[in-house]
ZAMAR-799790 format. One record per residue (C-alpha): residue number from 1; x, y negated, z. Coordinates in nm, 3 decimals. Layout:
# residues N
+-----+---------+---------+---------+
| num |      c1 |      c2 |      c3 |
+-----+---------+---------+---------+
| NUM |       X |       Y |       Z |
...
+-----+---------+---------+---------+
***
This chain:
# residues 211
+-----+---------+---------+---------+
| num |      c1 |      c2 |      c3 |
+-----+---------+---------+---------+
|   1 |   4.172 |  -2.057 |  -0.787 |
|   2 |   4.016 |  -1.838 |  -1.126 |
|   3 |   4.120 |  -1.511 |  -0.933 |
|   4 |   3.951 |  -1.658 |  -0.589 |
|   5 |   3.634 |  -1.723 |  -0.819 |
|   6 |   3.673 |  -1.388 |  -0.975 |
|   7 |   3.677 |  -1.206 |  -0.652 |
|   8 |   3.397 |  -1.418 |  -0.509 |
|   9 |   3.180 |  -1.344 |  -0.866 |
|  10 |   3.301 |  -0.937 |  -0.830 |
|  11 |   3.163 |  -0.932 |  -0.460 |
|  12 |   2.837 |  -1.120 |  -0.556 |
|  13 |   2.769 |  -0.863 |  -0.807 |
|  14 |   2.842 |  -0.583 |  -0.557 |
|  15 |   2.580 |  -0.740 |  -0.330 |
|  16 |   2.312 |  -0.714 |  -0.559 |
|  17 |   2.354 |  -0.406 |  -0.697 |
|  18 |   2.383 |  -0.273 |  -0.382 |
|  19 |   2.052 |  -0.471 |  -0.291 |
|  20 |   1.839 |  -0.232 |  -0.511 |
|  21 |   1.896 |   0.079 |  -0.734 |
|  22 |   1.840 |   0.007 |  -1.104 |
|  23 |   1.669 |   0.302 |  -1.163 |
|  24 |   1.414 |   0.308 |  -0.859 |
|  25 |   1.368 |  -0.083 |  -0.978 |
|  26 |   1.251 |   0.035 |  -1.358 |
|  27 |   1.061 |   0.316 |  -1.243 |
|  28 |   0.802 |   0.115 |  -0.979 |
|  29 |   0.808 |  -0.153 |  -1.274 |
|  30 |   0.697 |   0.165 |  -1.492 |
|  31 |   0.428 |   0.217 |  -1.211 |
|  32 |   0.354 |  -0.145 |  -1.163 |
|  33 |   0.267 |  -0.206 |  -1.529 |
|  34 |   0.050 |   0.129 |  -1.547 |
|  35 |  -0.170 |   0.029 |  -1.246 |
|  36 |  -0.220 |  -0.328 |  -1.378 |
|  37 |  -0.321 |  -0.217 |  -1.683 |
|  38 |  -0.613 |  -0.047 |  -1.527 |
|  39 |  -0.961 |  -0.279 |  -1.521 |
|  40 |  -1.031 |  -0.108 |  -1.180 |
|  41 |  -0.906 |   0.178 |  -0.965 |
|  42 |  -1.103 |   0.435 |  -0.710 |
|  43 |  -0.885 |   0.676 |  -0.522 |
|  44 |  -0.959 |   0.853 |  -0.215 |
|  45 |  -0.658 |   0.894 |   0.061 |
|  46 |  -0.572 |   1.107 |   0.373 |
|  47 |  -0.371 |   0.918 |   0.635 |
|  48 |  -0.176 |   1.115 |   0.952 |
|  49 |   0.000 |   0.957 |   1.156 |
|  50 |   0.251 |   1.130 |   1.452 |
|  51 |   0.428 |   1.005 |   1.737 |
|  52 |   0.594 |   1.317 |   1.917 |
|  53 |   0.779 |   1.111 |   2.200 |
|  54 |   0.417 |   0.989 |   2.241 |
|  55 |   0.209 |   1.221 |   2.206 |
|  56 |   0.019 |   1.084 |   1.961 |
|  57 |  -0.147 |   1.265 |   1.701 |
|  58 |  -0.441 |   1.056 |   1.442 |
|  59 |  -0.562 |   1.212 |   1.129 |
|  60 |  -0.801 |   1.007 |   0.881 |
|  61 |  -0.986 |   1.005 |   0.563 |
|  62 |  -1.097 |   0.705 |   0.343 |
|  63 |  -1.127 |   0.555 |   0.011 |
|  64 |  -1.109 |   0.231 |  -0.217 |
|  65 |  -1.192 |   0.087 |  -0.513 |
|  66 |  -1.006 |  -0.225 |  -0.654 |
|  67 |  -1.081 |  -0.412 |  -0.915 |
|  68 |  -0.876 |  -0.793 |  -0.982 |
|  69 |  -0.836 |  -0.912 |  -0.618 |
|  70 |  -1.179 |  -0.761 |  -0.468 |
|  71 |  -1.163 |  -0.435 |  -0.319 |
|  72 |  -1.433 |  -0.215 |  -0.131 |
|  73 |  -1.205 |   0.043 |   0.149 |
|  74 |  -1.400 |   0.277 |   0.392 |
|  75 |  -1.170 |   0.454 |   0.661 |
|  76 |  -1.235 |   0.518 |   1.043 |
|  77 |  -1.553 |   0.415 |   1.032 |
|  78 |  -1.548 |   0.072 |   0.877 |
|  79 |  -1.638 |  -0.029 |   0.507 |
|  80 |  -1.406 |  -0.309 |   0.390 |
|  81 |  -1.498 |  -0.543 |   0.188 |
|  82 |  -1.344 |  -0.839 |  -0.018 |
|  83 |  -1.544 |  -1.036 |  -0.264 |
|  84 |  -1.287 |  -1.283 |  -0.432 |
|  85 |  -1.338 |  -1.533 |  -0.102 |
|  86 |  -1.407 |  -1.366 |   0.226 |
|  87 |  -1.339 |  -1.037 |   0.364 |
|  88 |  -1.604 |  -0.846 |   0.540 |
|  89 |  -1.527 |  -0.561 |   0.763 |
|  90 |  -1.856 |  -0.379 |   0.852 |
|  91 |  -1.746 |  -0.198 |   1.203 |
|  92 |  -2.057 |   0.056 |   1.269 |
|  93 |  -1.982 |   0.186 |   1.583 |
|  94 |  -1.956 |  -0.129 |   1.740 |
|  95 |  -2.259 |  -0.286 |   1.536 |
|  96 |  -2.052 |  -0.566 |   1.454 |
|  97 |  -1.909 |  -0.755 |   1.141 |
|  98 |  -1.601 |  -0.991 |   1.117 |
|  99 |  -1.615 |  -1.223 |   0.832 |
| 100 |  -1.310 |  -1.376 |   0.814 |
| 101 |  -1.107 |  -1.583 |   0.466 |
| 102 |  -0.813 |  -1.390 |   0.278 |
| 103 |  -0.509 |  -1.490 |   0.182 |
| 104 |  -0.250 |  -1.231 |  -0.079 |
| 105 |   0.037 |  -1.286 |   0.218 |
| 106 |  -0.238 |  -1.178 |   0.498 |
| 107 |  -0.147 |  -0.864 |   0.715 |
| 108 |  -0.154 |  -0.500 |   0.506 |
| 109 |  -0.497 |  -0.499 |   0.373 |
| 110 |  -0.645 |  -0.171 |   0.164 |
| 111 |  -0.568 |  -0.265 |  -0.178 |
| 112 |  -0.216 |  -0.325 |  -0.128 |
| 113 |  -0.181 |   0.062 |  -0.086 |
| 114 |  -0.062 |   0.062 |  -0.426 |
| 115 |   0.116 |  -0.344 |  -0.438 |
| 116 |   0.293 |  -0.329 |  -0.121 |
| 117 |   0.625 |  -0.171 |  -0.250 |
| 118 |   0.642 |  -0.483 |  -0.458 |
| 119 |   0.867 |  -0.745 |  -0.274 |
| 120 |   1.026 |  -0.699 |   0.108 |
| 121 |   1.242 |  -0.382 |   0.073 |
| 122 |   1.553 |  -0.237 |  -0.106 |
| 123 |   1.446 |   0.012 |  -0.348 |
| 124 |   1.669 |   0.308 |  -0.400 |
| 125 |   1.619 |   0.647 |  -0.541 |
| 126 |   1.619 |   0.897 |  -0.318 |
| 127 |   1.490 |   1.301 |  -0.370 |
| 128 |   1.260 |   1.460 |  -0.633 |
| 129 |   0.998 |   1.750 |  -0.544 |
| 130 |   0.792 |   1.967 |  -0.712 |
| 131 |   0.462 |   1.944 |  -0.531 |
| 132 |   0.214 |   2.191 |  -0.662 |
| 133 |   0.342 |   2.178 |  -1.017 |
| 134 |   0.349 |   1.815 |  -1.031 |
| 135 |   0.687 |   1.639 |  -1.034 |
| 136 |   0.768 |   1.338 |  -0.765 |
| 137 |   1.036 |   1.148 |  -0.745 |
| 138 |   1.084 |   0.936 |  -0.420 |
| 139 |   1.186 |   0.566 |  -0.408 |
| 140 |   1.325 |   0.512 |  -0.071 |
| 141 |   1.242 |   0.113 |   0.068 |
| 142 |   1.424 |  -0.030 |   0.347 |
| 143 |   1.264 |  -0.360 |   0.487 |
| 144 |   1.435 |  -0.697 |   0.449 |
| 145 |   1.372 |  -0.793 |   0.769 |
| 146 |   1.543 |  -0.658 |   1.027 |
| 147 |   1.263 |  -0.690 |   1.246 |
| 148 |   1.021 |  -0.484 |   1.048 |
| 149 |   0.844 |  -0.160 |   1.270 |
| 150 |   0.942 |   0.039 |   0.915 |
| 151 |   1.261 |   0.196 |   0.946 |
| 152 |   1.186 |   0.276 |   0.542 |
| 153 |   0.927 |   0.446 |   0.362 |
| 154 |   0.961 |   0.687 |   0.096 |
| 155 |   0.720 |   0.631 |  -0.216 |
| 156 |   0.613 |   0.908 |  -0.402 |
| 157 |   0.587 |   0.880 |  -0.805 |
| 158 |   0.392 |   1.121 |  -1.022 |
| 159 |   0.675 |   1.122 |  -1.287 |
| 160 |   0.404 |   1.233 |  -1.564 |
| 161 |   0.134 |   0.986 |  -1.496 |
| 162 |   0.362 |   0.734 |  -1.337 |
| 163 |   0.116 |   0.688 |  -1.041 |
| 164 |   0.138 |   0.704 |  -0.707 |
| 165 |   0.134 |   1.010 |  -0.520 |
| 166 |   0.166 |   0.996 |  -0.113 |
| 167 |   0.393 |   0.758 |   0.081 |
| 168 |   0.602 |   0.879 |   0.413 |
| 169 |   0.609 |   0.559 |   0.667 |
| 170 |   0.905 |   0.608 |   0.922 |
| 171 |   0.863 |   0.360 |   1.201 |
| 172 |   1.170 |   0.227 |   1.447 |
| 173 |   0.921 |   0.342 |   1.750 |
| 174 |   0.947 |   0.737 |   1.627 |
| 175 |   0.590 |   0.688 |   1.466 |
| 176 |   0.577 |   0.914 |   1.105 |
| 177 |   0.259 |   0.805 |   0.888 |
| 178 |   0.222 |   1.026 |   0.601 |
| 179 |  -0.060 |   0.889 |   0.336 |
| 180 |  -0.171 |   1.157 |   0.074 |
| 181 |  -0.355 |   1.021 |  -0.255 |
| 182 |  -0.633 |   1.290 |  -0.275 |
| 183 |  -0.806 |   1.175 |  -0.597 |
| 184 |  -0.695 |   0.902 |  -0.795 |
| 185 |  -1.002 |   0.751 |  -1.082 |
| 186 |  -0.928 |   0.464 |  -1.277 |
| 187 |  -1.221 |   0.234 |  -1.539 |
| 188 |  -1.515 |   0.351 |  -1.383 |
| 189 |  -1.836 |   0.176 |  -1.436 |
| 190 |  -1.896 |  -0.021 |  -1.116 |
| 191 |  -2.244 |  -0.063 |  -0.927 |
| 192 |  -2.273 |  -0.475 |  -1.025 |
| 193 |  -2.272 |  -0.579 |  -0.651 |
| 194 |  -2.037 |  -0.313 |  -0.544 |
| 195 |  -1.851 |  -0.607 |  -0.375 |
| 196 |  -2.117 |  -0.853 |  -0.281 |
| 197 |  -2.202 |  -0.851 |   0.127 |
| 198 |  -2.564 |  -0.843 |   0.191 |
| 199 |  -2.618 |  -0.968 |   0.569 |
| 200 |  -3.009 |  -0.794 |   0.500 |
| 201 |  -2.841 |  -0.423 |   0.518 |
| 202 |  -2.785 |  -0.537 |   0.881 |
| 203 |  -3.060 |  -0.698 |   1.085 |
| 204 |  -2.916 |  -0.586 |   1.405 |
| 205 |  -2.529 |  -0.628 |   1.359 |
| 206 |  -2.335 |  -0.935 |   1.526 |
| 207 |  -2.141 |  -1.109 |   1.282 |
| 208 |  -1.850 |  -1.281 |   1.366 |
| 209 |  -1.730 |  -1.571 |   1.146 |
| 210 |  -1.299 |  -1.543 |   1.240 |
| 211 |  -1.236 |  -1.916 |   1.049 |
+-----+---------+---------+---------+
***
């Protein structure tokens, strides 16, 4: 029975290590610590996204600021906005505006561009570039959940400043998004209603309360 409950304990241990890489797990702690310790974060991002088999080819620009929960994103178009309570997403082509509530386990939302690495994937360390002088190491993440569109993603790490860098989303359905951290600003001095919706900016939009 003690060498059955040895062999069971040995094989436990296996599983978990093989679960997640040590390293890769102290180095996005590393990052996770440095961005929290920011009081608020503006970065400005180029997203590209490629489907060969389908001939689909999108290329994007946009940028954020987060500070604490509320975030301000504009990208294709839209400007983004979460004040603490309800999301607003300003849609200026259409002349429309969804207001809608938000919830931290809600669909991939702006700000978790630099959270979302956090919980859902193995983490493993995988290659290390130099990219124009700067050194990046890449934390491969394999989803969880087997039915995930991600086949992984590999996270870029700025081994000097231990932020962020790009991230390369492979998708099961041949899809490749590649999103580039352009500039990256952190405790800035904020306009005071940088997050606050004002409904008077547009006289002529139809707002749509989702909930």
């Amino acid at each position: 029975m003690k060498k059955l409950l040895l062999i069971i304990s040995l094989i436990s241990i296996a599983n978990i290590n093989a679960q997640n890489d040590p390293a890769a797990v102290k180095l996005l702690d590393k990052v996770s610590k440095k961005l929290n310790s920011y009081q608020n974060i503006y970065a400005e991002f180029k997203y590209a996204l490629n489907n060969k088999n389908a001939g689909v080819k999108q290329e994007t620009k946009g940028k954020i600021t987060i500070q604490g929960d509320k975030f301000y994103a504009n990208y294709m178009g839209i400007d983004d906005i979460y004040d603490g309570q309800k999301r607003y997403q300003i849609i200026h082509e259409n002349e429309e505006i969804n207001i809608s509530s938000h919830k931290e386990d809600d669909e991939f939302t702006p700000n978790k561009i630099f959270s979302f690495y956090k919980k859902g994937y193995r983490q493993l360390m995988d290659i290390k570039q130099n990219i124009k002088g700067r050194i990046i190491q890449y934390v491969k993440l394999i989803p969880k959940d087997s039915n995930s569109p991600e086949k992984y993603i590999l996270l870029g790490i700025d081994l000097k400043t231990s932020n962020i860098h790009n991230a390369i989303i492979v998708e099961k359905n041949g899809s490749v998004i590649n999103l580039d951290i352009t500039k990256f600003q952190t405790n800035q001095v904020l306009p005071a209603k940088l997050f606050q919706f004002d409904p008077k900016k547009y006289p002529d939009y139809y707002i749509n309360e989702l909930d």
